[in-house]
Structures are given as structure tokens and as C-alpha cells.
C-alpha positions as CSV (number, residue, x, y, z in Angstrom):
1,X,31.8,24.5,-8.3
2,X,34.6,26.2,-6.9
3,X,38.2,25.4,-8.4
4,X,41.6,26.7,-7.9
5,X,42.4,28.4,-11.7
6,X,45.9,27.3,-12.0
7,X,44.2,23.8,-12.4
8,X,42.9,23.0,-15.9
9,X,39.3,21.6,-17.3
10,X,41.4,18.4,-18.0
11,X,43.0,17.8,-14.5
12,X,39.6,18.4,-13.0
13,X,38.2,15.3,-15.7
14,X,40.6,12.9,-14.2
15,X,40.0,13.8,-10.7
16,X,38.4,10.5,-8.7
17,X,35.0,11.1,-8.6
18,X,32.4,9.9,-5.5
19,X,32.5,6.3,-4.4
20,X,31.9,6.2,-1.1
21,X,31.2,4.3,2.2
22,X,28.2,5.4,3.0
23,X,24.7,3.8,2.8
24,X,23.6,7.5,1.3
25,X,26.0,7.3,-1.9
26,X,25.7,4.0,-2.6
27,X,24.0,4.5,-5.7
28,X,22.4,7.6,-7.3
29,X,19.0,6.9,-8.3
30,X,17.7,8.1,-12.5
31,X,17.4,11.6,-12.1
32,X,20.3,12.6,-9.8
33,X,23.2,13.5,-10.5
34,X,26.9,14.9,-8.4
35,X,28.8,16.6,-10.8
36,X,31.7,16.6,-8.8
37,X,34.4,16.8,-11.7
38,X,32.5,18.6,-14.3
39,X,28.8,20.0,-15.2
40,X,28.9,18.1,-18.7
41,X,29.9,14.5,-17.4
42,X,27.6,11.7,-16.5
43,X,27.6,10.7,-13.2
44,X,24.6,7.7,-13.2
45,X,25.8,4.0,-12.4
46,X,26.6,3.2,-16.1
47,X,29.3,5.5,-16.4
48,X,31.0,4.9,-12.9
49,X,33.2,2.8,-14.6
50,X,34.4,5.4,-17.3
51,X,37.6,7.2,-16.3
52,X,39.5,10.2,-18.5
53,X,41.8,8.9,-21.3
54,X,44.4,12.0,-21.0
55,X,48.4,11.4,-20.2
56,X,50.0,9.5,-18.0
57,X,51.1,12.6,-16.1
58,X,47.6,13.8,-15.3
59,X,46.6,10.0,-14.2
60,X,49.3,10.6,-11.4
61,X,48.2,13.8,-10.2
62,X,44.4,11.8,-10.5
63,X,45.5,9.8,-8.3
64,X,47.5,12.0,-6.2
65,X,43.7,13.9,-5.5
66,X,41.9,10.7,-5.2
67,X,43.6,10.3,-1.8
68,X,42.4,13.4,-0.4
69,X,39.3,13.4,-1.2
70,X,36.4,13.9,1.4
71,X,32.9,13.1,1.9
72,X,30.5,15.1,3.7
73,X,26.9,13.7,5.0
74,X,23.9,15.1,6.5
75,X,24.1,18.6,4.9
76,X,21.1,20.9,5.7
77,X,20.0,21.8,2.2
78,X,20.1,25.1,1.8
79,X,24.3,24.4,2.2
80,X,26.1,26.1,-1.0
81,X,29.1,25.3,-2.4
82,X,30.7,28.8,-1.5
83,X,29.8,27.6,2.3
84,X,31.8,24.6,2.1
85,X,34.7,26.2,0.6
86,X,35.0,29.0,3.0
87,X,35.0,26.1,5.6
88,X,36.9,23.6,4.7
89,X,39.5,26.4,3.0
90,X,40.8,27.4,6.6
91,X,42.6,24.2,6.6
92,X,44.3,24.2,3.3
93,X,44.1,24.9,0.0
94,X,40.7,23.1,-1.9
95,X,40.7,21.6,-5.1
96,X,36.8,21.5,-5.6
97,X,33.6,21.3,-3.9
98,X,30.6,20.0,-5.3
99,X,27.4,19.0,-3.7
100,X,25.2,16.1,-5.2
101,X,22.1,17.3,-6.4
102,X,18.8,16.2,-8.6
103,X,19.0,16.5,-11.9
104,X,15.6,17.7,-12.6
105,X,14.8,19.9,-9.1
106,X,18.4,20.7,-8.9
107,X,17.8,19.9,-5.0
108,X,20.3,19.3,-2.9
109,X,20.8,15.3,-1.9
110,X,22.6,16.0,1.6
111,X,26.2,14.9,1.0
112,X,29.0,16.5,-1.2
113,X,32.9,15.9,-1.9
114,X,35.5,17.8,-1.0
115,X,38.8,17.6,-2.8
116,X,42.0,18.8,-1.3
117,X,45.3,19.5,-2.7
118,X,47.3,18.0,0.5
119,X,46.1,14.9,1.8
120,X,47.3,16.0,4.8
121,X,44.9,18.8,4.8
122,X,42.0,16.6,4.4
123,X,43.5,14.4,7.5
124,X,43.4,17.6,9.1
125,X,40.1,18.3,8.2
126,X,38.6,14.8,9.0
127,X,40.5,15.1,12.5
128,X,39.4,18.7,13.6
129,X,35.7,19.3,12.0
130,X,33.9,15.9,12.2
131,X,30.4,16.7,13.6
132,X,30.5,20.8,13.1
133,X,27.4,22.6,13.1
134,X,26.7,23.6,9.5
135,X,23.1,25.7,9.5
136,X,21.6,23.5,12.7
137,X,22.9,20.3,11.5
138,X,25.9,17.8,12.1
139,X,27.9,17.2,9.8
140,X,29.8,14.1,9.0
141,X,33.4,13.6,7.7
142,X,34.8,10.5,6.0
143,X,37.4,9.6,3.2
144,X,35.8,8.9,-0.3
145,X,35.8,5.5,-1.3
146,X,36.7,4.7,-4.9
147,X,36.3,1.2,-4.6
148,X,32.8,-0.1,-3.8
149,X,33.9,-3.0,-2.7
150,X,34.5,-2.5,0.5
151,X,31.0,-1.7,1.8
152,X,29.6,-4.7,0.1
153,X,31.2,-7.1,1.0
154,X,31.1,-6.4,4.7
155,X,34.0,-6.6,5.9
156,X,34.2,-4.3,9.1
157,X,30.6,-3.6,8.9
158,X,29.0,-3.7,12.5
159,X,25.1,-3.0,13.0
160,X,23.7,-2.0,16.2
161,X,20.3,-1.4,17.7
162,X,18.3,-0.8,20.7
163,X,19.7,2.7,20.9
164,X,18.6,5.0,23.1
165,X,17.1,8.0,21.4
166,X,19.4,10.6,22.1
167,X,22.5,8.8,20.8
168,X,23.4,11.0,17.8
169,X,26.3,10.4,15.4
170,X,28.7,12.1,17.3
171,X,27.9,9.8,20.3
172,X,28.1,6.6,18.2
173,X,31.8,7.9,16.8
174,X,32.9,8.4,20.0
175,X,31.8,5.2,21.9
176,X,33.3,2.9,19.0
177,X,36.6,4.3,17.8
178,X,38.3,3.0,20.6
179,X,38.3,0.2,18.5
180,X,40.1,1.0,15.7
181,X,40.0,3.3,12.3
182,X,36.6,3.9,11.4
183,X,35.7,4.4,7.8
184,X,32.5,5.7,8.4
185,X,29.4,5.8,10.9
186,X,25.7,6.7,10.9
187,X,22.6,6.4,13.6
188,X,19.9,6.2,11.2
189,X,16.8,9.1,11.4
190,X,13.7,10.3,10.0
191,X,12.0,13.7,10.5
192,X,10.8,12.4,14.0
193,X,14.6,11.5,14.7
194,X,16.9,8.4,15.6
195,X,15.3,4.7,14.4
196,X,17.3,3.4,17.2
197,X,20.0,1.8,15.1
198,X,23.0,2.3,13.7
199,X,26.1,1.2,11.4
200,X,29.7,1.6,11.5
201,X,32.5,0.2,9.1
202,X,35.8,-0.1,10.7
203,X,39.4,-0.3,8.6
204,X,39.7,-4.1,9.3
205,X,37.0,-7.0,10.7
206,X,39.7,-7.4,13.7
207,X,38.3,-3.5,14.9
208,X,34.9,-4.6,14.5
209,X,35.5,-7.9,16.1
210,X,36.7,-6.4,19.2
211,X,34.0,-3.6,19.2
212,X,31.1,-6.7,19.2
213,X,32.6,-8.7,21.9
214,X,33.2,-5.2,24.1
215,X,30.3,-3.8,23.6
216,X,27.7,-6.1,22.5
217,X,25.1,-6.5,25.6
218,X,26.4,-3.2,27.1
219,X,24.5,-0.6,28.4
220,X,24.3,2.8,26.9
221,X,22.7,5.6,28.4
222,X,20.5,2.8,30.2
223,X,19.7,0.8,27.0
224,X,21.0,-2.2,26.7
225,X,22.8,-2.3,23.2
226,X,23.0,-5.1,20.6
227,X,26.1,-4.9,18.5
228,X,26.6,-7.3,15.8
229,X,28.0,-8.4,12.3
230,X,26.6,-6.5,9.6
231,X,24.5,-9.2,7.3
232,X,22.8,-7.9,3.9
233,X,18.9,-8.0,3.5
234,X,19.9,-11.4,0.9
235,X,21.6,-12.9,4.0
236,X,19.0,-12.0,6.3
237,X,16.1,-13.5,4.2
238,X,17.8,-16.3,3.7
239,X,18.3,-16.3,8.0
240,X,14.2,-15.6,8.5
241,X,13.4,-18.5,5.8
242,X,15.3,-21.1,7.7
243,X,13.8,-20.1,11.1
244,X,10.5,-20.4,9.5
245,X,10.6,-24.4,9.4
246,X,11.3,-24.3,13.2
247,X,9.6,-21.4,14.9
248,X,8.9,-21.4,18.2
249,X,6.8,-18.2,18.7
250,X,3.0,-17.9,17.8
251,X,0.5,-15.5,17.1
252,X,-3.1,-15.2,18.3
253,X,-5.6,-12.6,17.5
254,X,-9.5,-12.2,16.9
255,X,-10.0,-13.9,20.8
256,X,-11.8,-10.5,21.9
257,X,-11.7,-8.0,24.5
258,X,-12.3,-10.5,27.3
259,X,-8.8,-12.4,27.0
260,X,-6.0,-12.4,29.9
261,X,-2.5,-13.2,29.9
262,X,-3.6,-16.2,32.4
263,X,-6.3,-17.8,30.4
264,X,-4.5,-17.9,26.8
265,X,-2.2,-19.2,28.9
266,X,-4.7,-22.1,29.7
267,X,-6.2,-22.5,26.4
268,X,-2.6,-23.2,24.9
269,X,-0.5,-24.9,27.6
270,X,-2.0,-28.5,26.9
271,X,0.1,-28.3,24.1
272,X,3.4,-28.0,25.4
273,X,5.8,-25.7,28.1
274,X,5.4,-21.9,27.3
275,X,7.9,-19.4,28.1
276,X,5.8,-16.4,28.0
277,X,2.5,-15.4,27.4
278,X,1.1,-11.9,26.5
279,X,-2.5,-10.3,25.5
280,X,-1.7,-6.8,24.1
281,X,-3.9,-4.7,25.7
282,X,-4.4,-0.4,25.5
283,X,-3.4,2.2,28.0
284,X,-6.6,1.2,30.3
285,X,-5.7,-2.3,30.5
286,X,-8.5,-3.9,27.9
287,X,-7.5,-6.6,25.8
288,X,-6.9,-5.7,21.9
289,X,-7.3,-8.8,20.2
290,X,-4.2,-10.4,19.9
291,X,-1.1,-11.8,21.5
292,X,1.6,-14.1,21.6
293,X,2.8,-17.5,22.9
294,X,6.1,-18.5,23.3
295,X,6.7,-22.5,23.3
296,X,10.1,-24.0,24.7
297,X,9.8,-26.2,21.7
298,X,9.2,-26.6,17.9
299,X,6.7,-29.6,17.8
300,X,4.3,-27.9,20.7
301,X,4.2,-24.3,18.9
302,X,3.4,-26.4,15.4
303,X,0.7,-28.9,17.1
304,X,-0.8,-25.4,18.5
305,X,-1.1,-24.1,15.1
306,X,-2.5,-26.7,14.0
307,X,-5.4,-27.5,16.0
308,X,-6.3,-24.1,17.3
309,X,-6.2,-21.7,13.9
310,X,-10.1,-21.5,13.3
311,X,-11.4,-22.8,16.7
312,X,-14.0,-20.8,18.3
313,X,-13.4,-18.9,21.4
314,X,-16.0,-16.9,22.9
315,X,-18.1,-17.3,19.9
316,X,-15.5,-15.5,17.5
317,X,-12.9,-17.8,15.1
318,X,-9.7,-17.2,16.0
319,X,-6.2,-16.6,14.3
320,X,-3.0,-19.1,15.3
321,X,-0.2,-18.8,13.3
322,X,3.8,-18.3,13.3
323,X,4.8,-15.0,14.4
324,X,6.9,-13.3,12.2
325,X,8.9,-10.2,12.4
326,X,8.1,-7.1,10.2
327,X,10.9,-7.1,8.0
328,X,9.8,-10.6,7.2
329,X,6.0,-9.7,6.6
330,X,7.3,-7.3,4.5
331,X,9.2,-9.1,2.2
332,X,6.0,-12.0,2.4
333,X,3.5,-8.7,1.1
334,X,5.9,-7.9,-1.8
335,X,6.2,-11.3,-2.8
336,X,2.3,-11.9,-2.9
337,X,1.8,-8.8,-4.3
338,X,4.4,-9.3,-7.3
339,X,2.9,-12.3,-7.9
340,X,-0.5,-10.5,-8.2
341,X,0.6,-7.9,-10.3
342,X,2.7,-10.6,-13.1
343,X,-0.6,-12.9,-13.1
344,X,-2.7,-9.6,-13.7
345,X,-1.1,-8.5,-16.7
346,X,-0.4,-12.2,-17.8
347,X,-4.4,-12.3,-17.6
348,X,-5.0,-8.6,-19.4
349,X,-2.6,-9.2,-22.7
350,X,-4.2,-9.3,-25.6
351,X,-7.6,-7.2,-24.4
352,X,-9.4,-5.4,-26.9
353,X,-11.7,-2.5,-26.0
354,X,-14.8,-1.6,-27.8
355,X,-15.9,2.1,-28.6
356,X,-19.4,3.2,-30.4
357,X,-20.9,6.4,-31.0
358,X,-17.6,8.3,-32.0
359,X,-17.9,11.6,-33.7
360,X,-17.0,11.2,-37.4
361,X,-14.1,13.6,-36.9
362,X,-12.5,11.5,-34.8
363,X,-10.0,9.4,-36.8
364,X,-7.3,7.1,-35.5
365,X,-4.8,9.2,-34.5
366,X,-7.4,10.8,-32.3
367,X,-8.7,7.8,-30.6
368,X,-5.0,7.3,-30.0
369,X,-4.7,10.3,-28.4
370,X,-7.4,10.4,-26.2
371,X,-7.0,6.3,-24.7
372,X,-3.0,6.6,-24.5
373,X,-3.5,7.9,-21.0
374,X,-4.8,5.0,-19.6
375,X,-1.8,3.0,-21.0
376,X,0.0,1.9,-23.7
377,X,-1.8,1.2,-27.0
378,X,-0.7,-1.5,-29.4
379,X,-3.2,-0.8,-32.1
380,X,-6.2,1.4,-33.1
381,X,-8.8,1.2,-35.6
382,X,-11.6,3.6,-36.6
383,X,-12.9,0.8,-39.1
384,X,-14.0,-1.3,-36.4
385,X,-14.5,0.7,-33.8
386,X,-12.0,-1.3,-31.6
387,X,-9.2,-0.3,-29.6
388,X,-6.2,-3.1,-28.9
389,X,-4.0,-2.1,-25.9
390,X,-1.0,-4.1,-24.7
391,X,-1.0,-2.4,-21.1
392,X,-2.5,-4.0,-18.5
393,X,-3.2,-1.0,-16.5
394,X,-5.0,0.3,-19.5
395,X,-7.4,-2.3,-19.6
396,X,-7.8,-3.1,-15.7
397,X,-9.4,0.4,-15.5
398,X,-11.8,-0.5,-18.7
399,X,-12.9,-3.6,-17.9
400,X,-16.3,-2.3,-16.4
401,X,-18.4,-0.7,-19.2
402,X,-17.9,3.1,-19.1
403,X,-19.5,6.5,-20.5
404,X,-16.7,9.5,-21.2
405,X,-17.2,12.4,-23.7
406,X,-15.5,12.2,-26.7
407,X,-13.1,14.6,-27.9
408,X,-15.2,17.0,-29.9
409,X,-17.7,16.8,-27.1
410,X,-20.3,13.9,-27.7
411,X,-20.6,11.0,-25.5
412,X,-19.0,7.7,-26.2
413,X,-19.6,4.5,-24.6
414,X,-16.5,2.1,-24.1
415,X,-16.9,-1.9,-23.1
416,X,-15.1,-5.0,-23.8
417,X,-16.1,-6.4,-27.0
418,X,-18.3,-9.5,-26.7
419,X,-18.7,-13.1,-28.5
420,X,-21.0,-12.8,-31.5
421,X,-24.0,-15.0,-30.8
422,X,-26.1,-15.9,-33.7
423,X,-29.7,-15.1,-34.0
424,X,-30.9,-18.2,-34.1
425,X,-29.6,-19.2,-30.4
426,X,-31.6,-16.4,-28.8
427,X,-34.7,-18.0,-30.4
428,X,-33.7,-21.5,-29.4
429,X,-36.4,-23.0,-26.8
430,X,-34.8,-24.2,-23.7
């Protein structure tokens, strides 16, 4: 970490470290740490809330640096700190860089924080080096936000999609701070590049007001943009549930290779007006299954639902039912799947294991040993030959009787232990 030496360990601990904006710095995940003000301190989200305990003189000059503080995004990771502060130095004197980095890789995360001992150096830095080419990649400028409160709650938060691949964040900064003030902005990207949407978070809600009646429906770079209020995935859930008891869109698959736009259209327009009608087919024209009818109402799309999911077409059953969106899916497949998972383990508690033909070396301690890999182990005993495990993971994968060599090398056979059942029941006639 680069620091100015006339500044002290103990102005350094009182120096604001990283809240910010931006979707990246949200939160830092167990295991990664920023470090900005000092190697030794804890920056997880239980100690965000700690700040130094020193004199009221270095709380000033705390707060004096907290205002000219910087983030900067999409750093190529092989960025150092001595890179950044021969950069952002031109412009002024620098307090401290620090780049945000695993704990345990020591990888670099791809954002830092730049503290400046002017904050009208780090204007001057914000205004003139915004987007700069740092090793291939552009960078991204915006002030550190202490307070978190401002990106959760959503207040100037605009979301846009159906952008056009080359729109980069550069492009997005530019077409949008006509507006007003913009706190911060970002086209999100994978390795194959933009996702086609994007966020920014003006100053005030009347910026981003203006910026969704302007440009909302416009075209950009002959895509025709949708620019709206920024809702959090708890609103939007909520949104998809209460469109679910009124859909109007429904999906149809297992009909075969032989379907046309014009005959699902006959199958399903006894059942009310359709707005559009579509087979999915490949790139030489041959149906692949599935498709979709839209209804101008809620009753027909339901009645269709209802009476066509498991008819037979063509001699196959086919599929009717709402269509949803991915997002929505999605959520559907992790709720299912939860559910699973909590009735699994309520199901495995409690399992014992049985073990026979151990080595008479092998104690308890052993046995231990040698099952705690599969999960954790409430209780072993050699006595009886029976292992108690509390995980359910454990005991999923030992439910089936198994064969494994022991640890000194003879074979041990492993099963649930079963119900004694007298002798005399084996012998009783039927």
C-alpha cells in the first residue's frame, strides 16, 4: 500500500474505508478481504460498522479524506498498487491506494480505492481519467460511498436492457449524463462480453426520472432500448407472483416435428382470440417441439391449459402450461430444490450405519477417522460395530450396502443396520 510518510499508522486507521455504489462492492464475500486502511484490520461485513476510537482531531481529518475518496472498477488483474499510484499521482498528491483482494489466493477482485489528499484532486481525477486504458481494459471512476444506503434503497437507480452489444461503459456514461450527476454506471459482461443490460444511479430520482421518460423506447445504435426504474429481485418476485394468477401467455411443447405456426394456431383458437402464435423451429425450418400462444385474455389462456395439457397430438401427449420467464423458473427450481434438500435431511437424522469385519486394530478413533469424510459423525462405537452420523450427506451416500477396505487393509462391509427378527418368524408357515 502506498502512503505519504508524513501521515501516521493512526490517521491511516481512521481513514473511511470502502462503501461503495457499485453492484461489485456491495459486499465482500468469507475469504476476501480490501485492506484499504491497514494490513491488520478486518474488512468482512461484521466489522463495517467498527470505526477508530482515536481524538477528535484525527476524526476531522477522517472525514476530511472520506470525501475524496475514489473507487475504481474493472481493473485487469495483473494491476499493482504502484500502477495506480503512478497514475492517479499526476493529478495530485495520494493518500493511499489499495486494491481489494482474496484473502486466501491474494487475487486481485477488480476494483480498489483511491484516497486523495485534495478533494479537488479526486474531482479532477474523476473528470479527466474516467474510462482510461489500464493494461487493455477500461477503467471506471466513481466517489466511494460510505453510506450503503443509497444503493439499496433505489433511489436514482435506472436499469436498462436490450442493448446493443457494442455499447460499452463509456457509451452508457455518455448517452445518460445529460441527465444529471451520475453516481455510478455499469453494462454488465461476461468473458463472451456485454449481457445486454445495464444500471446507472444518478444523484437524485428527478435525473433518473427524466433519463426514463427521454430515453425509454429510444433507439440506440439500432436497438430499441428499455430504460426503467430499478426494482430489487424481492420486488420483482413479488411482480412475477402476481402476474402468475393472470397470465395470458402459454407454453406448448412435445407436439413433434410436424407442427406449424398455422395449425397450433387451429388446435388452440377455439379457445379464445390469440395474438400471436409461434413453433420454434432450427436454422432449416423443422419444428423443435415447442412453442407459444399468446391469448388477448386471461380466461381463454386458463381454459387452454386446462383441457389441452395431456391431450394427444399426433400420437405424442403434449405439454400446455403458463409460460414463465427465466428469472422466474429460476427462482421456481431453487424453491423445489430447497424443499428437497430440508425434507432429505429431515428424512436422514437419526441414521445409523452398520460396519462388520473390522480389523481388531481399528478402535474408535479410527473408525472416526476414516467415515468423517463422508460427513459429520455424532457418535462411534467399536462395541457395536455401529456408526451414528448426524449428516445427511453422510448417510445419503451409505444408504446402498457398500464394500471399502479398511484402514489397515482388510475389507469391510458397511449397510444400514436392520430390524432384529426372531427365529421363530422365519419358521412360521404362511
Amino acid at each position: 500500500m502506498r502512503v505519504l510518510p508524513e501521515l501516521g499508522e493512526s490517521c491511516l486507521n481512521s481513514i473511511a474505508w470502502p462503501l461503495c455504489g457499485d453492484p461489485e462492492a456491495s459486499t465482500l464475500e468469507p475469504g476476501q478481504s480490501c485492506d484499504l486502511v491497514s494490513p491488520h484490520r478486518d474488512c468482512s461485513k461484521n466489522s463495517r460498522g467498527q470505526t477508530h476510537s482515536g481524538k477528535d482531531k484525527e476524526m476531522n481529518v477522517a472525514a476530511k479524506y472520506r470525501m475524496a475518496s475514489l473507487y475504481v472498477g474493472d481493473l485487469h488483474a495483473d494491476v499493482t498498487e504502484d500502477l495506480l499510484f503512478r497514475k492517479f499521482s499526476t493529478v495530485g498528491p495520494v493518500l493511499s491506494i489499495r486494491i481489494c483482494r482474496d484473502q486466501v489466493t491474494r487475487r486481485s477482485l477488480g476494483y480498489a480505492y483511491v484516497n486523495f489528499l485534495q478533494l479537488a484532486d479526486a474531482q479532477k481525477a474523476l473528470d479527466t481519467m474516467n474510462f482510461d486504458i489500464i493494461k487493455g481494459k477500461s477503467i471506471r471512476l466513481m466517489w466511494s460511498q460510505r453510506d450503503a444506503y443509497l444503493r439499496r434503497s433505489g433511489i436514482g437507480n435506472v436499469f436498462i436492457k436490450n442493448l446493443d452489444k457494442s455499447i460499452d461503459n463509456k457509451t452508457l456514461y455518455e448517452h445518460f449524463s445529460a441527465f444529471g450527476k451520475i453516481l455510478s454506471s455499469k453494462v454488465m459482461s461476461d468473458d463472451q462480453g456485454s449481457k445486454g443490460y445495464a444500471f446507472v444511479h444518478f444523484q437524485n430520482q428527478s435525473a433518473a426520472d427524466r433519463a426514463i421518460e427521454e430515453m425509454n423506447g429510444k433507439l440506440l445504435k439500432g436497438c430499441k432500448v428499455f430504460v426503467g426504474r430499478f426494482k430489487n429481485r424481492k420486488d420483482r418476485e413479488a411482480e412475477l407472483r402476481s402476474k402468475a394468477s393472470e397470465f395470458t401467455n402459454v407454453y406448448i411443447k412435445n407436439f413433434g416435428g410436424d407442427m406449424d405456426d398455422e395449425r397450433l394456431k387451429d388446435v388452440f383458437s377455439k379457445y379464445g382470440k390469440t395474438l400471436s402464435v409461434k413453433v420454434m423451429t432450427d436454422s432449416s425450418g423443422k419444428s423443435k417441439g415447442f412453442g407459444f400462444v399468446s391469448f388477448d385474455s386471461h380466461e381463454a389462456a386458463k381454459k387452454a391449459v386446462e383441457e389441452m395439457n395431456g391431450r394427444d397430438i399426433n400420437g405424442q401427449l403434449i405439454f400446455v402450461g403458463r409460460a414463465q420467464k427465466k428469472v422466474e423458473r429460476q427462482a421456481e427450481l431453487k424453491q423445489m430444490f430447497e424443499q428437497l434438500k430440508r425434507e432429505r435431511i429431515r428424512g436422514c437424522q437419526g441414521v445409523k450405519l452398520y460396519i462388520k469385519n473390522l480389523d481388531d486394530t481399528i478402535d474408535d478413533e479410527k473408525l472416526r477417522n476414516e467415515f468423517s469424510s463422508f460427513g459429520s459423525i455424532s457418535r462411534v462405537k467399536k462395541i457395536s460395530s455401529v456408526t451414528s452420523a448426524a449428516s445427511c450427506e453422510h448417510k445419503a451416500q451409505k444408504v446402498d450396502p457398500v464394500t471399502l477396505r479398511g484402514p489397515e487393509g482388510k475389507r469391510c462391509w458397511c449397510d444400514l443396520p436392520k430390524r432384529m427378527v426372531p427365529k421363530a418368524e422365519h419358521s412360521r408357515p404362511s
